[in-house]
C-alpha positions in Angstrom: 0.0 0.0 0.0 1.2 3.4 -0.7 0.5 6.6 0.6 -2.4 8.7 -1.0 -1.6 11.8 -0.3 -3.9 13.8 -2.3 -5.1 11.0 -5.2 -7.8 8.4 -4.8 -6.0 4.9 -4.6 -8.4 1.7 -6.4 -7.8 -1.6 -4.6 -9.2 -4.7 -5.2 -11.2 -5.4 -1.7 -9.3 -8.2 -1.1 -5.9 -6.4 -1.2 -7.5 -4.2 1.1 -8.7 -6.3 3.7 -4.9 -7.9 3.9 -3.8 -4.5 4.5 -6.4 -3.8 7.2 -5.3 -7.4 8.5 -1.5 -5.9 8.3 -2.4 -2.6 10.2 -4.7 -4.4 13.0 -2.0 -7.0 14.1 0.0 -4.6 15.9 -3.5 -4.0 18.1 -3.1 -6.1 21.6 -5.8 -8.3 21.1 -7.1 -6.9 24.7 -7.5 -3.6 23.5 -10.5 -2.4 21.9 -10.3 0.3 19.4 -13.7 1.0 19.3 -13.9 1.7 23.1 -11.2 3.9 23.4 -12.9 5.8 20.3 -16.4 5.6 22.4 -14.9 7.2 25.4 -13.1 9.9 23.4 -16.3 10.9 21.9 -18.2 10.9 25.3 -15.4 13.1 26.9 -15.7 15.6 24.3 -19.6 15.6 24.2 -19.3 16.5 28.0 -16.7 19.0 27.8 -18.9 21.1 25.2 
């Protein structure tokens, strides 16, 4: 995968889901993503 800057990169969806494999293998598989994105958003909801 390359870096797409400002152009519109065209994968086949399987490429892409190996990449997305790739990327989420460093992840700890005890952390979860989508909760620490959850609590971000609920701290900056309360803060407003």
């Amino acid at each position: 995968m390359c870096q797409a800057g400002d152009r519109l990169v065209l994968e086949r969806p399987e490429d892409a889901v190996v990449e997305l494999r790739r990327l989420g293998s460093a992840v700890p598989c005890g952390r979860s993503l989508v909760e620490e994105l959850l609590a971000e958003r609920r701290a900056a909801a309360t803060s407003e």
